[in-house]
Every structure is written in C-alpha cells, then in structure tokens.
N, C-alpha and C positions, 0 to 999 in steps of 0.2 A: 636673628636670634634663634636658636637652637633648641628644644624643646623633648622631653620624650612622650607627654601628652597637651593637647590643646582643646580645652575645654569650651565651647560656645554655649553660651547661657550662664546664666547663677541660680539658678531656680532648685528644689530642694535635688532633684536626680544632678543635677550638673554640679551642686557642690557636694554631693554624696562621692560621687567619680572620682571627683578632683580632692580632697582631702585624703580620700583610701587609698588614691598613688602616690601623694605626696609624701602620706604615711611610711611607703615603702623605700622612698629614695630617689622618685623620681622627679624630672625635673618639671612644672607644671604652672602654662600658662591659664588664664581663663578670661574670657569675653564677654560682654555685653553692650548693646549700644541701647539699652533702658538702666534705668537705674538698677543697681545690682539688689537682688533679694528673690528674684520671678515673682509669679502669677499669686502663689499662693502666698506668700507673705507678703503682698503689697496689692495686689487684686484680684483676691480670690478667698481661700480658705480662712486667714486669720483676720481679717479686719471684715469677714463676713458673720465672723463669730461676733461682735460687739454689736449688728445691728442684730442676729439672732437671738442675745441674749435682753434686749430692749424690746422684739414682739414678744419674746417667753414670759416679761412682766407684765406686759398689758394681758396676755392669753391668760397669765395665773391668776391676777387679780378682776378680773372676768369671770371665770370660772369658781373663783371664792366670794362672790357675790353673794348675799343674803348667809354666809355662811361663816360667819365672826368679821368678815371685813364689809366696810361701806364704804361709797363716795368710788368706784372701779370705772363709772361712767364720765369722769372729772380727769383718768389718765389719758394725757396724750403724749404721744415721742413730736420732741419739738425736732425736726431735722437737722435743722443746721449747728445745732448741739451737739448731736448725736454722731456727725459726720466731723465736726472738730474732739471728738473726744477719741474716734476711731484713729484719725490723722496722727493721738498720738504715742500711736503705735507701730504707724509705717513710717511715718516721714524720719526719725534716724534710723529707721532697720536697713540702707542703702549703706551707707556710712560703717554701721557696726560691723555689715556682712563682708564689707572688703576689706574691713582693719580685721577682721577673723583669717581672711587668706593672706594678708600681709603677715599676721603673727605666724602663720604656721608656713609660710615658705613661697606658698604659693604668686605668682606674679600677675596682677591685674590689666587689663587694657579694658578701654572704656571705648566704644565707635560701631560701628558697623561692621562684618566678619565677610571677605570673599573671598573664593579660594582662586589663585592663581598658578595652582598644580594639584596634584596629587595629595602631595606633601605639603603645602607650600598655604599658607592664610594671608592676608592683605587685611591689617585690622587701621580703624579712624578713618577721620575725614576727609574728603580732598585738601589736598598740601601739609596734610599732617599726617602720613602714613607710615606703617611699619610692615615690614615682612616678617615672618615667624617661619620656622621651619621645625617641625616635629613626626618623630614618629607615625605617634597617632593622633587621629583628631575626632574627638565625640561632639556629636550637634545634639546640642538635647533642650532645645528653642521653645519647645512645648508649641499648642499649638491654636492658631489663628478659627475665629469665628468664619462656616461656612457660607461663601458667596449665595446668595439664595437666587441671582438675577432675576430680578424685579423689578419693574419700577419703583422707582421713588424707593432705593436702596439705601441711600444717603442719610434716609430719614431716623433710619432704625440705631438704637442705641446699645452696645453690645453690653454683657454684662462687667465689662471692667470698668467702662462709663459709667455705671450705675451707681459705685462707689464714689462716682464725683459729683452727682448733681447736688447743685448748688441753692440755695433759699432756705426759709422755714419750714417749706414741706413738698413733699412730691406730687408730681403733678396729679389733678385729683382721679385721672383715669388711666392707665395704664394696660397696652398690650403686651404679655408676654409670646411672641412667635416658637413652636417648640413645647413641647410637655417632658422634659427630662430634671434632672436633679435641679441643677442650677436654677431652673428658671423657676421650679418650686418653693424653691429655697427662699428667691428673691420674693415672689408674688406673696407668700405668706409673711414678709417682712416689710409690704408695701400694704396690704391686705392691714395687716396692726397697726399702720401707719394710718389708716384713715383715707386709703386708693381707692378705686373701684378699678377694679384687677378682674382681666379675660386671658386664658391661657387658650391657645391656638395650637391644634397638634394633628398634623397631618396621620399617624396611623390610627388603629381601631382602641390603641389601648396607651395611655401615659404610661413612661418609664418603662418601656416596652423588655428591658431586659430581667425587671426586676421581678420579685415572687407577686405573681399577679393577686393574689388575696391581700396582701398589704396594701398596694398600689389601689388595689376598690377601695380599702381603709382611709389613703391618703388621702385621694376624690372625695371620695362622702366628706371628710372631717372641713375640705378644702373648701366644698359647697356650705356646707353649713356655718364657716365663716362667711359668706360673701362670696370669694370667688370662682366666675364661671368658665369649669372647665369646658371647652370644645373641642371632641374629638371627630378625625376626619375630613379636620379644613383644612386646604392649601391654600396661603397668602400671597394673592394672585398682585398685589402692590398695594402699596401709600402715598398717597395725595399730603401737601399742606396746604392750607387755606388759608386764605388772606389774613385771616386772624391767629395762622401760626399753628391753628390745631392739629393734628392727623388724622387721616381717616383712611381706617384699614381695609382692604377687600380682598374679602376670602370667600370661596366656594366649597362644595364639597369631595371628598377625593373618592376618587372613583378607579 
C-alpha cells in the first residue's frame, strides 16, 4: 500500500502530524503496536491527573484542619478504588482514538513498525504482515525509561507501572531513583497515599533544569510532608530478599 505519510505512534505529536496532513489531502497511514492513545493519555499525563487530584484532597483537608473542617485525620485514598476509577478514563480512550482516525480518513495498523527500505515499513506480526510504502515516514514513539545498568535492574518499576499496581494500597515504602518532574509528581501522590517515599538524585540540585528558587520551595514543601529527598546518590543496585522486599544501594556521587 502506498502512502504519502506514515505515522509510527498515536501519542498526542504523532496524531497532531497525522491529522494536519490528512487535513490537507494527504494520504496517511499510522502505527502502533500498544494500544493506540500514547504515553500521555493512557500512561502518563491524564490518568496521572486523577491520582493528583485525590493527594490535592487529602493535602486540602490537612491543611483546613482546626479551621471550620474536622475529622482530615480519618481521610484515606483507598487505592484500588482510585486506580478503578482512573481506568475509566483510559481503558475506552484506545478505541475512541482510532475510531477518530478512522472518521477522518486516516488508515490504522495495529503491530510492530520495521523499516525494510528507505521508503518502505513492515507493520504486524509474524505471518500476519504488511508492507507500506510512502513518501514520508515520522517516528514519533516518544520515549523509553533509561538503562541505569545495575544490578538487580529488573527489580525497578518504571513510572507507567505505577499506574498499574494493583491492591488496596501501595507498597508501604517506596523509592523513587531520579529527582525530576515525574518522579515528584508521583512521590507526592504516594506520599498522600500513606508511603514512606525516598527520592534518590544523583546531581547537586533536583529538577536541575528548573528555576532553582522554586525547586528549594518544592524540596522544603516535599520534606515537610514526609518525603526524603537525597541528593548526590548514585543507585549502585537492588537486591530482593527472600521475603520479596527491595533494598536499595546507593552511595555518594563524586
């Protein structure tokens, strides 16, 4: 099949792409071998807003303590509620996102994406394969948690598993490896949770991009919930123990 652009991924950049050419006339495939929606509407940005908005209740009613409300010590986020109530906001956004490119023209494949030329994509499974050929081809895959080599790599949980764990509540201690947005994000939504949450960050300063005067704000506010930021550890690996735990080793970076 023939194509004048082919789209790898569905994520918000790869259906921004693929509908503003479609727009114009062109003729446009697009890929994915996960469910179609990407990172951010299925593990990441929007279903990270529903647990942000359940620590923001417990943080409000905390904070409104002794001051017209009572009984703030009595809220808890039950987990597995709160992660069936998330679920139903992803689990048809696959579905709605591809009947969106089916309505406006665009042509869907569902599998794995290799390129076998220049030109030229290999999309699905073994024995169930297609070739495409098109103009152009944008990868816009977004992208994969860095390799840390380490031992006991396996152990570690990336942030889009985070979204899945499963039970009434999260496990009761939690490291986060990393002092960037994301892991902030999360720790203060485990932190409300009733975790006891360690954030782990190899340079001198969390969020090392951001206006560092905020960034002191965030830390202070972060500690004074509970959790403890460490800067200047590298997580040298993770052990499990017979009884399943973790235990993390880090030193300092030099």
């Amino acid at each position: 099949m023939k194509f004048d652009l082919i789209v790898i991924g569905t994520g918000t950049a790869a259906s921004t792409a693929a509908l503003a050419c479609r727009s114009v006339g062109w003729k446009v495939a697009i890929i994915d071998s996960l469910p179609f929606g990407g990172t951010c509407a299925l593990r990441g940005c929007e279903p990270k807003k529903v647990l942000v908005e359940a620590a923001k209740t417990i943080d409000s009613s905390k904070r409104h303590q002794n001051k017209g409300i009572t009984g703030s010590e009595r809220i808890r986020i039950k987990w597995s509620d709160l992660i069936r109530f998330e679920r139903t906001f992803t689990e048809p956004f696959p579905k709605e996102r591809e009947d969106s490119y089916v309505k406006a023209g665009i042509i869907p494949f569902h599998g794995p994406a290799r390129f076998v030329g220049s030109n030229m994509i290999k999309v699905g499974y073994d024995g169930n394969n297609r070739i495409l050929n098109s103009r152009f081809i944008l990868i816009a895959t977004g992208a994969m948690p860095m390799n840390l080599n380490i031992p006991g790599l396996e152990n570690i949980t990336t942030s889009d598993q985070f979204l899945k764990i499963e039970g009434d509540n999260l496990p009761n201690r939690i490291v986060f490896v990393g002092g960037g947005y994301i892991s902030f994000e999360f720790a203060h939504i485990a932190a409300r949770a009733g975790a006891e949450v360690t954030i782990l960050h190899r340079g001198k300063q969390s969020l090392e991009r951001f206006d560092p005067d905020l960034v002191n704000q965030l830390v202070q506010k972060s500690r004074e919930i509970g959790i403890d930021v460490q800067v200047q550890k590298i997580v040298r690996g993770i052990d499990k123990t017979s009884d399943s735990k973790l235990v993390v080793y880090a030193s300092d970076a030099h």
